[in-house]
C-alpha positions as CSV (number, residue, x, y, z in Angstrom):
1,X,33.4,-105.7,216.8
2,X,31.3,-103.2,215.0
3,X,31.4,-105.0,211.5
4,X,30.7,-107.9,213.5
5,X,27.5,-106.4,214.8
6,X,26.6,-105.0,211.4
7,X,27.4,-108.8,209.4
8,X,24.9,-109.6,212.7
9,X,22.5,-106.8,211.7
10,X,22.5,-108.1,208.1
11,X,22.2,-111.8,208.6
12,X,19.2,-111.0,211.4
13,X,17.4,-108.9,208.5
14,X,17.3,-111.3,206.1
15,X,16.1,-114.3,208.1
16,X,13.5,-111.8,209.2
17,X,12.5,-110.9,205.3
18,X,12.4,-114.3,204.6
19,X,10.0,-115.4,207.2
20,X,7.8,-112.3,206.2
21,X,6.5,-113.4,203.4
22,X,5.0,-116.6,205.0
23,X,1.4,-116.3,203.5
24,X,-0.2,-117.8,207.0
25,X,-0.9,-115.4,209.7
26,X,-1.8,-115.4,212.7
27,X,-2.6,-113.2,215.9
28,X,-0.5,-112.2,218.8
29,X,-0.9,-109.5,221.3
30,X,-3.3,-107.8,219.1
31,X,-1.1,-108.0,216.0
32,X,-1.2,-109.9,213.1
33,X,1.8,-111.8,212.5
34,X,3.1,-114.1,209.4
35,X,3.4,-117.0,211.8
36,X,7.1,-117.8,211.3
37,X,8.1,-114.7,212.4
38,X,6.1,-114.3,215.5
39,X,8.1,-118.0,216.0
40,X,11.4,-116.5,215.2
41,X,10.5,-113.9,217.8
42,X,9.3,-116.0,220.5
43,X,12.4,-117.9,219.8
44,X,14.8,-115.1,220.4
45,X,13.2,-113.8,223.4
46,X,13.6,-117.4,224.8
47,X,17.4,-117.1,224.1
48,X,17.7,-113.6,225.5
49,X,15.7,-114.7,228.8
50,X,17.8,-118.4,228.5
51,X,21.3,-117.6,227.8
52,X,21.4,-114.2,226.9
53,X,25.5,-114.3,226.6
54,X,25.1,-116.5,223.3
55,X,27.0,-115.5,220.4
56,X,26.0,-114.3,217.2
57,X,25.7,-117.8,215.4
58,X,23.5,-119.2,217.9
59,X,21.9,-116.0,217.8
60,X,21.1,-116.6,214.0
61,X,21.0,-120.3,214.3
62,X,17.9,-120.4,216.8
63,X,16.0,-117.1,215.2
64,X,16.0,-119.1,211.7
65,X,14.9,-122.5,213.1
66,X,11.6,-122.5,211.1
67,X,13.1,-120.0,208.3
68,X,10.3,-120.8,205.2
69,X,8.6,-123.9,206.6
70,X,5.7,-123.4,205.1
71,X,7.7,-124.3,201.5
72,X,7.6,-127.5,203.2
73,X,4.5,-128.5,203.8
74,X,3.7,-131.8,206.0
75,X,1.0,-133.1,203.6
76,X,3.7,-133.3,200.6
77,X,4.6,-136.7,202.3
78,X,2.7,-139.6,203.3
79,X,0.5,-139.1,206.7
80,X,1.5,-142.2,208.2
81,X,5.1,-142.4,210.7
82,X,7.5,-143.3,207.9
83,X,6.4,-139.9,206.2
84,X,6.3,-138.0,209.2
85,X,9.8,-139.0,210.0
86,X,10.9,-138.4,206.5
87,X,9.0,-135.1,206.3
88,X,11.3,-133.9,209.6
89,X,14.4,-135.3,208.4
90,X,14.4,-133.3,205.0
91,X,13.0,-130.0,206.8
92,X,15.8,-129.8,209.0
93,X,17.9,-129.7,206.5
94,X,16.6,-127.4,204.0
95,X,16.0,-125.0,207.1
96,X,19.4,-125.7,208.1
97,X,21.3,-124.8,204.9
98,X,18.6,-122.0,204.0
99,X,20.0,-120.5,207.2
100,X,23.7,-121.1,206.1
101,X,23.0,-119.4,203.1
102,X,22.1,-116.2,204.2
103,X,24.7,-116.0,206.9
104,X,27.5,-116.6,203.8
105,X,25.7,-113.9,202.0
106,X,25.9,-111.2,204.8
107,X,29.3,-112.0,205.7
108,X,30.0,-114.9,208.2
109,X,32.9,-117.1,207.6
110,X,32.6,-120.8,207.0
111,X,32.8,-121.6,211.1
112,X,30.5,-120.2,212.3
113,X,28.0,-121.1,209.6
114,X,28.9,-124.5,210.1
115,X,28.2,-124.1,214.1
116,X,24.7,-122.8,212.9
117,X,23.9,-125.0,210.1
118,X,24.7,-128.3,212.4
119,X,22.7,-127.0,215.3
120,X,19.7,-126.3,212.8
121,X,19.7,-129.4,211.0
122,X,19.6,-131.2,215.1
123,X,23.0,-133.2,214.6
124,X,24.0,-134.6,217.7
125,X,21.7,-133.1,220.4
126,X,23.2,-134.3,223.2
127,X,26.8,-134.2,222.2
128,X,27.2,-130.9,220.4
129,X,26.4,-127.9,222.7
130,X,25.1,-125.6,220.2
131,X,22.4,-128.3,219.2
132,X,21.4,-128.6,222.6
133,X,21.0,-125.0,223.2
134,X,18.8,-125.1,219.8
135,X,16.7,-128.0,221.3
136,X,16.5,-126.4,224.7
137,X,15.4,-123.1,223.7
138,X,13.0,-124.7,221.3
139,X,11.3,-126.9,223.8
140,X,10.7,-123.8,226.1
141,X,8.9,-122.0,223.6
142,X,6.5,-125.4,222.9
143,X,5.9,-125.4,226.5
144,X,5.1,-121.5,227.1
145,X,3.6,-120.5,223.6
146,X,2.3,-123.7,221.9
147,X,1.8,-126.3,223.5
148,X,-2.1,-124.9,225.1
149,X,-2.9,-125.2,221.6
150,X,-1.7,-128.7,220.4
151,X,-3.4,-129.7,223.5
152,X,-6.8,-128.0,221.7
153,X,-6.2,-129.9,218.4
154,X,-5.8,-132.9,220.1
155,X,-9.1,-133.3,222.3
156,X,-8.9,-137.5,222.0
157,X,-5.8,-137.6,223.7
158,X,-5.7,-139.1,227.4
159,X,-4.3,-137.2,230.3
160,X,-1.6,-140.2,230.0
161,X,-1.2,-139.5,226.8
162,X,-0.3,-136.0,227.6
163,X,1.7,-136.9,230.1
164,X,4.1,-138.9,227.8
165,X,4.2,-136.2,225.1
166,X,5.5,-133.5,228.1
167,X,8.0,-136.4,229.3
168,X,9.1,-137.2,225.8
169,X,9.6,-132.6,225.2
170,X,11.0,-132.8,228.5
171,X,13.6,-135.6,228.4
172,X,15.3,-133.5,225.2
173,X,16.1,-131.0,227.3
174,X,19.2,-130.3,229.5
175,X,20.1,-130.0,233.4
176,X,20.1,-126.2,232.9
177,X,16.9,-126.1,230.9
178,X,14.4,-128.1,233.7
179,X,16.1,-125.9,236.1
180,X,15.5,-122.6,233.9
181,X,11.4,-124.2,233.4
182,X,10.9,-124.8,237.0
183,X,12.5,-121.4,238.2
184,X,9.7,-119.9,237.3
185,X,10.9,-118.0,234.0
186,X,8.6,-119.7,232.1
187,X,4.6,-118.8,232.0
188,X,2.4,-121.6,231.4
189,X,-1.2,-122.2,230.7
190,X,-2.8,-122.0,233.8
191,X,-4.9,-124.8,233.1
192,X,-1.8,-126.9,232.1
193,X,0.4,-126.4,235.3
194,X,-0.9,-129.4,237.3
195,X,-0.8,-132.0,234.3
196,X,3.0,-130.6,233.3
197,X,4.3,-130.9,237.0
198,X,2.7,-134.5,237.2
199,X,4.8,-135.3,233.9
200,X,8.0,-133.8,235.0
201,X,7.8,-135.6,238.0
202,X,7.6,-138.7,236.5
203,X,10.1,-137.8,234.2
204,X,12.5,-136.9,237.3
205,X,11.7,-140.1,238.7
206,X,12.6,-142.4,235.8
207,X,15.5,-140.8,235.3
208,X,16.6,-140.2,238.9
């Protein structure tokens, strides 16, 4: 159990040095961040409040979600759909076997860096339940942390608009994810409570 904790220890550390080095910062709390880390961060918290009896894989798997974005930048494609698209497909997996990488080199056998490589590069959301968890966990930290300020880069969008985006976010997540958001352990923009509860109730009515 304790080398398992310290292969953990190891893999956790260099995820973390990796994402350290991201050369865009940004402010949290008072603190200046490199802004994939304060993600990986955000991310893990999620997990801890979320399902805090996770293992170590998923552990790694969801802290390295955005491991060295930045070395994949959105403009190196074409800004249309068919380059967005492309753009996402080829980040996942370059984030996805970046992250198996560093959990061979600490120690982790070929299992459970398969479990986290999968979940990272998205396969199967709805059928594999480490993907899920992934996508769950990653949704909850658009809708506490980010999504106040995609709302501010988008100030053309309609409130329907809006509404579709939160449906679309929410509609990726599972049974035990809406009930986790509506519990309360979430905190939300004040200003974006009454437009989120409009969308999920929509959402709960389509698919109700």
């Amino acid at each position: 159990m304790s080398e398992k904790q310290s292969t953990y220890e190891v893999a956790r550390g260099l995820i973390d040095a990796a994402n350290s080095v991201d050369p865009n910062q940004v402010t949290a709390d008072g603190k200046e961040w490199p802004k994939e880390l304060l993600y990986s961060e955000r991310m893990s918290d999620m997990l801890e409040r979320y399902k805090p009896e996770a293992d170590d894989a998923m552990k790694l798997a969801i802290r390295a979600q955005h491991i060295e974005r930045w070395k994949s930048p959105r403009d190196a494609y074409p800004m249309d759909r068919i380059g967005y698209l492309k753009w996402r497909k080829d980040l996942y997996k370059i984030q996805a076997n970046r992250a198996a990488e560093l959990m061979l080199q600490a120690g982790f056998d070929e299992a459970e860096t398969e479990r986290a490589r999968n979940a990272v590069a998205k396969k199967n959301i709805k059928g594999n339940p480490d993907t899920q968890l992934l996508e769950d966990v990653t949704d909850l930290v658009f809708m506490e942390h980010y999504m106040l300020e995609f709302v501010g880069k988008h100030p053309d969008y309609t409130e329907d608009k809006w509404i579709e985006i939160i449906q679309k976010t929410w509609n990726k997540m599972s049974g035990n994810a809406h009930e986790f958001a509506l519990s309360g352990a979430i905190r939300l923009p004040e200003s974006l409570v009454p437009l989120v509860q409009k969308a999920v109730s929509g959402a709960s009515g389509k698919t109700g």
